[in-house]
C-alpha positions, 0 to 999 in steps of 0.5 A, a space after each residue: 301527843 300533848 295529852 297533859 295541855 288539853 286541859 290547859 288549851 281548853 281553858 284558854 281558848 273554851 268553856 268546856 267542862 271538866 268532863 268534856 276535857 276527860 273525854 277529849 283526853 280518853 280520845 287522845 290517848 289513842 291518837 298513836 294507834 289511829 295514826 299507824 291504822 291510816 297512815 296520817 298525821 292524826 290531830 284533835 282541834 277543839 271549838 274556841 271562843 271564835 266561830 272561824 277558829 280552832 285550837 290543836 289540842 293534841 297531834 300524833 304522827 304515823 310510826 310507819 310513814 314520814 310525818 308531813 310535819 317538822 314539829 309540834 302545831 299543838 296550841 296553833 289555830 286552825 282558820 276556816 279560810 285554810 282549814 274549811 273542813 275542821 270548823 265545817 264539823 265543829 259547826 255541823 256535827 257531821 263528818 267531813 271527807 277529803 277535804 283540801 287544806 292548808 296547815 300551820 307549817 303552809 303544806 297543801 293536804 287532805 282532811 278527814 274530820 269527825 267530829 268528837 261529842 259530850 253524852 249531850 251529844 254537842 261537838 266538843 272537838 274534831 278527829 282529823 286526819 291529814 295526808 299529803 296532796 301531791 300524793 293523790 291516789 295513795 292519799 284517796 287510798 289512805 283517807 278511804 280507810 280513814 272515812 270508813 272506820 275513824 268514827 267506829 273505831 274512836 267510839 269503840 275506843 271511848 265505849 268499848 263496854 256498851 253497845 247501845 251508842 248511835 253512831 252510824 256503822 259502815 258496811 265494809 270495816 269491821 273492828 275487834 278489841 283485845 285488852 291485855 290479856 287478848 281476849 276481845 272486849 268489843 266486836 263491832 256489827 261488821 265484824 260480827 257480820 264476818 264471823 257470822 261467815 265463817 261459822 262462829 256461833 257463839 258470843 264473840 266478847 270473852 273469846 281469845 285472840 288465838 280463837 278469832 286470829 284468821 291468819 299466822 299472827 301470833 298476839 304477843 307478837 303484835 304486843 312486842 312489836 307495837 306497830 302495825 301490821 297488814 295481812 290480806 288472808 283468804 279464808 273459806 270464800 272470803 279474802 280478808 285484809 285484816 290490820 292490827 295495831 297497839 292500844 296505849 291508855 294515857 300512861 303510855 303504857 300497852 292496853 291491848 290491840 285493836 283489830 280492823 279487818 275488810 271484806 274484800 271478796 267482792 273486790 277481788 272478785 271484780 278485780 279479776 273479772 277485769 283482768 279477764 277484760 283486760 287479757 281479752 282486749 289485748 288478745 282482740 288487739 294483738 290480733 287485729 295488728 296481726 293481721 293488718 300486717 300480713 295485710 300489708 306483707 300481701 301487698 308488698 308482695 303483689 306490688 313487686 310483680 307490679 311495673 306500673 309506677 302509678 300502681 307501685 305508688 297506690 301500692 305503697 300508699 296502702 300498705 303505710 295506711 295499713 301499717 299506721 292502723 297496725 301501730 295503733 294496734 300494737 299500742 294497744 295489745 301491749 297496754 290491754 285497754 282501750 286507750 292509747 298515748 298519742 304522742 307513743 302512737 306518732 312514734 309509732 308511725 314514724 318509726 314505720 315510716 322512716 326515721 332518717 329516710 332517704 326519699 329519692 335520694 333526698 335525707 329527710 329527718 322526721 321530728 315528733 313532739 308536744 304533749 302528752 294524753 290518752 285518747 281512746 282507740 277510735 280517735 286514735 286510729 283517725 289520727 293516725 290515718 290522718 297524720 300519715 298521709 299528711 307525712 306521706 304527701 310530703 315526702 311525695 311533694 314537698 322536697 323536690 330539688 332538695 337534697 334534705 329537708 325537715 318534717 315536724 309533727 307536734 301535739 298540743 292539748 288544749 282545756 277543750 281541744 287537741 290539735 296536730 301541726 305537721 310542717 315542713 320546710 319544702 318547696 310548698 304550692 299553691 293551695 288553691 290548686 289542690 285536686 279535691 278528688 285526689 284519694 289522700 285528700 278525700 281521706 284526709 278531708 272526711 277522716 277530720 270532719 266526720 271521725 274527728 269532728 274537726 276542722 283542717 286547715 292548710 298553709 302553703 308557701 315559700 318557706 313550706 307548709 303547715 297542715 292543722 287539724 283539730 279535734 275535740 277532747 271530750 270525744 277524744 278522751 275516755 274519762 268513764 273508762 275502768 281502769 284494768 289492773 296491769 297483766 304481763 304483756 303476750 308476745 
């Protein structure tokens, strides 16, 4: 961790006292311990005598997870312009989260800075703690726990006798102390909160750890295996996630185990009343395409007892419209959300439709392709209606004297806009020459304009046609929406 060249980087670099430099080194000490609580590559830079640079004075790895780091940067700079949060800290005094960064071995990540005072209370260093980028939601997971108790667990670490420190406390980690002998030396608000809950009355410092232990782990066990370990235990009314991780002093030698522990109650709380949300929506969903099925089974059914070609025809028409909201639907029901992937949703249809169809005795081969977004079950069931009867329309029309022919739908997402093309290589017309008052037009015409709040635009000619339409992806899209926890699908 390069806990015996802080001195020497210090006094390269800085003016720090000899007394500042025994603090950044009782920080250090611990560097092990906070990089397996948070899972990060853990660092202590400290100012220099340039305002746009600071100096790695010691570095830790996490045990439990592959370091984002090759080798030592203990002794390398930290540059404003790569690493904005760090020298943000060392220039404010206040702490930085989530920040974007470049380190020294030119990896894109995430910071979590604190910054490190003198009992004069001047910054005379930083506690930083990184995770990878491309990693985002686990790194948004990681770095939260790390914004949370970071600052309380290094000024418990460095005063864990006192009680009178001013750092702010925060509402969701609680932190326990035990030394070597497992009885707990400090016991932050929130935990005492906690235990408060759960009926403890006495003064929480002097008690054993077997005493305060809310779940099956044994203290000589976490002594034994020096690592971190993760339980989430329900105890009374609460749900409790509770960490616990090995103390070293400066010798490396074990000093006792430290003891994070979450309030997750609320959470889970919530956590379920969204899976209930989410088992209705599918149920809702499920429903809706149950029925538009055996909407569609009717009407298959009365249209054989149907002669008239043109009402075979309108027959026809409506069960594929039924049938292209019904697989909307059953995206839906097998999602439990509101949301529904476009490019699954046209698969959908087309599997309704036909996938080698042969239309009058002619091979037609339907193609869908692009992009790939969520958009929310209202848009979702406008395009489907409008891709549909655009298919349909072509099947009826475009391949007449031809004896195969070829349809293809594409998806493109704009930064504002998606749109659908839906070409083919058919005979074309003559788009001047379109019956406005046709039922397929109308649809198509209003669904665009008034759903969608698009606009269509139809090419024709020798080579085929291409239909286009457009939609905006603000509308489109859910971004507000909750995400609800995954269930098992229903049948």
């Amino acid at each position: 961790m390069g806990i015996h060249m802080i001195e020497e980087l210090c006094c390269k670099h800085n003016d720090l006292t000899a007394k500042d430099i025994a603090k950044l080194k009782s920080v250090a000490e611990n560097l092990g311990m906070i990089a397996d609580c948070t899972g990060a590559d853990i660092f202590i830079d400290c100012i220099t005598r340039d305002p746009d640079e600071a100096v790695v004075v010691a570095q830790a790895k996490p045990n439990s997870q592959e370091s984002l780091y090759k080798g030592s940067v203990v002794g390398e700079l930290a540059y404003r312009s790569k690493e904005p949060a760090v020298l943000r800290t060392l220039d404010v005094g206040m702490p930085t989260s989530d920040m974007w960064a470049v380190t020294q071995e030119n990896k894109n990540v995430r910071q979590n800075v604190s910054p490190i005072k003198n009992d004069e209370g001047r910054v005379i260093g930083v506690l930083i703690a990184e995770k990878d980028i491309t990693d985002h939601v686990k790194t948004k997971n990681n770095l939260s726990v790390l914004s949370r108790t970071t600052e309380q667990l290094m000024e418990a670490l460095m005063t864990s006798r006192h009680r009178d420190h001013n750092l702010p406390y925060h509402d969701s980690d609680g932190i326990v102390m035990f030394n070597e002998t497992g009885i707990s030396t400090y016991v932050n608000p929130v935990a005492e909160t906690i235990y408060r809950k759960l009926g403890y009355l006495d003064k929480l410092e002097g008690i054993h750890f077997s005493n305060m232990a809310l779940d099956q782990v044994v203290f000589q066990d976490v002594l034994e295996k020096r690592q971190l370990s993760h339980n989430e235990v329900k105890v009374g009314s609460l749900v409790l996630n509770l960490k616990y991780a090995v103390m070293k002093n400066r010798d490396f030698k074990v000093s006792g185990v430290v003891m994070l522990m979450r309030d997750e109650t609320d959470a889970k709380a919530k956590e379920k009343e969204l899976i209930l949300k989410s088992v209705a929506i599918r149920e809702i969903h499920h429903r809706v395409k149950n029925n538009l099925q055996t909407i569609a089974s009717l009407l298959r059914l009365q249209s054989r007892r149907v002669d008239n070609v043109s009402a075979k025809t309108a027959f026809s028409e409506s069960i594929s419209r039924v049938l292209s909201i019904a697989a909307t639907h059953e995206i839906l029901a097998q999602n439990g959300v509101d949301d529904v992937d476009l490019l699954t949703m046209l698969q959908r249809i087309k599997s309704s439709i036909v996938d080698y169809s042969v239309v009058g005795g002619k091979e037609v081969r339907i193609l869908i392709q692009g992009d790939t977004f969520m958009c929310n079950s209202d848009t979702a069931t406008s395009i489907a209606l409008v891709t549909n009867e655009v298919i349909q329309n072509s099947l009826k029309h475009a391949f007449k004297g031809r004896e195969k022919g070829n349809i293809c739908v594409e998806i493109c997402k704009a930064s504002t806009y998606g749109n659908i093309v839906i070409t083919d290589d058919g005979v074309g017309f003559d788009v001047g020459q379109v019956r406005e008052g046709a039922l397929g037009t109308r649809i198509v015409n209003s669904i665009v304009k008034d759903k969608l709040h698009g606009t269509l635009t139809t090419e024709s000619g020798e080579g085929g046609t291409k239909v286009l339409f457009d939609f905006p992806l603000d509308e489109a899209t859910s971004q507000e929406r909750p995400e609800y926890p995954s269930i098992p699908q229903t049948s």
